[in-house]
C-alpha positions as CSV (number, residue, x, y, z in Angstrom):
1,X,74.0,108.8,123.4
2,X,73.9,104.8,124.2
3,X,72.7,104.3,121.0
4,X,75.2,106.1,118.9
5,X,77.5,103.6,120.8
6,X,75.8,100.8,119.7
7,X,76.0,102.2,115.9
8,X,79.8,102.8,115.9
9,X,80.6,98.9,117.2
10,X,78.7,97.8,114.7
11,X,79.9,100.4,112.1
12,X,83.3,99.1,113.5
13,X,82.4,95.5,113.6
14,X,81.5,95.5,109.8
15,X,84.5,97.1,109.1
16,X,86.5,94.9,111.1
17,X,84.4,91.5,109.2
18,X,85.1,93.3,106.2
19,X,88.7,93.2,106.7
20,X,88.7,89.8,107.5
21,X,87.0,88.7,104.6
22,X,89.2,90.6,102.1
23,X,92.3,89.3,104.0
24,X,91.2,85.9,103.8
25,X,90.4,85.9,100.0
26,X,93.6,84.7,98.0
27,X,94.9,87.7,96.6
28,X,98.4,89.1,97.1
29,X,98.7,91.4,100.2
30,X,99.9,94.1,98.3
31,X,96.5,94.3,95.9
32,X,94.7,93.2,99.4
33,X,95.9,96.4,101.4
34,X,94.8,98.8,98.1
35,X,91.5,96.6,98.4
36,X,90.9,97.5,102.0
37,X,92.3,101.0,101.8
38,X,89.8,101.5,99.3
39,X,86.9,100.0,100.9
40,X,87.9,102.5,104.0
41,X,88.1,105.5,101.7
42,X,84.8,104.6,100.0
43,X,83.3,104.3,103.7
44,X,84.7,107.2,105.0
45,X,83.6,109.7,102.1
46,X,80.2,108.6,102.5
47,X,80.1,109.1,106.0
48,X,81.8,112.5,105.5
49,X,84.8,111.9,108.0
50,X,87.9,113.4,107.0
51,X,90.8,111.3,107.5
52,X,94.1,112.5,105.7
53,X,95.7,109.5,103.6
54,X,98.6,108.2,106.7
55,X,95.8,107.7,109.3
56,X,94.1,105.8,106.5
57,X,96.6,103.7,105.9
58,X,97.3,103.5,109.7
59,X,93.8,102.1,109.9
60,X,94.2,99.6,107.2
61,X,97.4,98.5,108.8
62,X,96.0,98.1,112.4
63,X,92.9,96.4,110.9
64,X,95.1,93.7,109.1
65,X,97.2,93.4,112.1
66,X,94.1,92.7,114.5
67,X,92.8,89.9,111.2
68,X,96.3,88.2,112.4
């Protein structure tokens, strides 16, 4: 069980660099968030977690909030 712990920070730490990076990049923020929201949709559906599209964009919107 310690281990799956140690997989979902760094799970959420590359998510979180990820972020980051695309946030950083000079892009507008508007094509930024569809960047990231993809990225986390991609991530998701490979993983097979089911997030409906609101807690997605939630997600996006707390990760760009923390890259502040």
């Amino acid at each position: 069980m310690k281990g799956l712990g140690y997989i979902g920070a760094f799970i959420g730490g590359a998510l979180v660099g990820a972020a980051v990076g695309v946030l950083a990049a000079p892009e507008k923020g508007k094509e930024t968030r569809a960047k990231i929201s993809d990225t986390v949709n991609d991530f998701l559906r490979k993983h097979n977690i089911k997030l409906n599209r609101k807690d997605v964009g939630d997600l996006v919107d707390d990760l760009e909030v923390a890259a502040d």
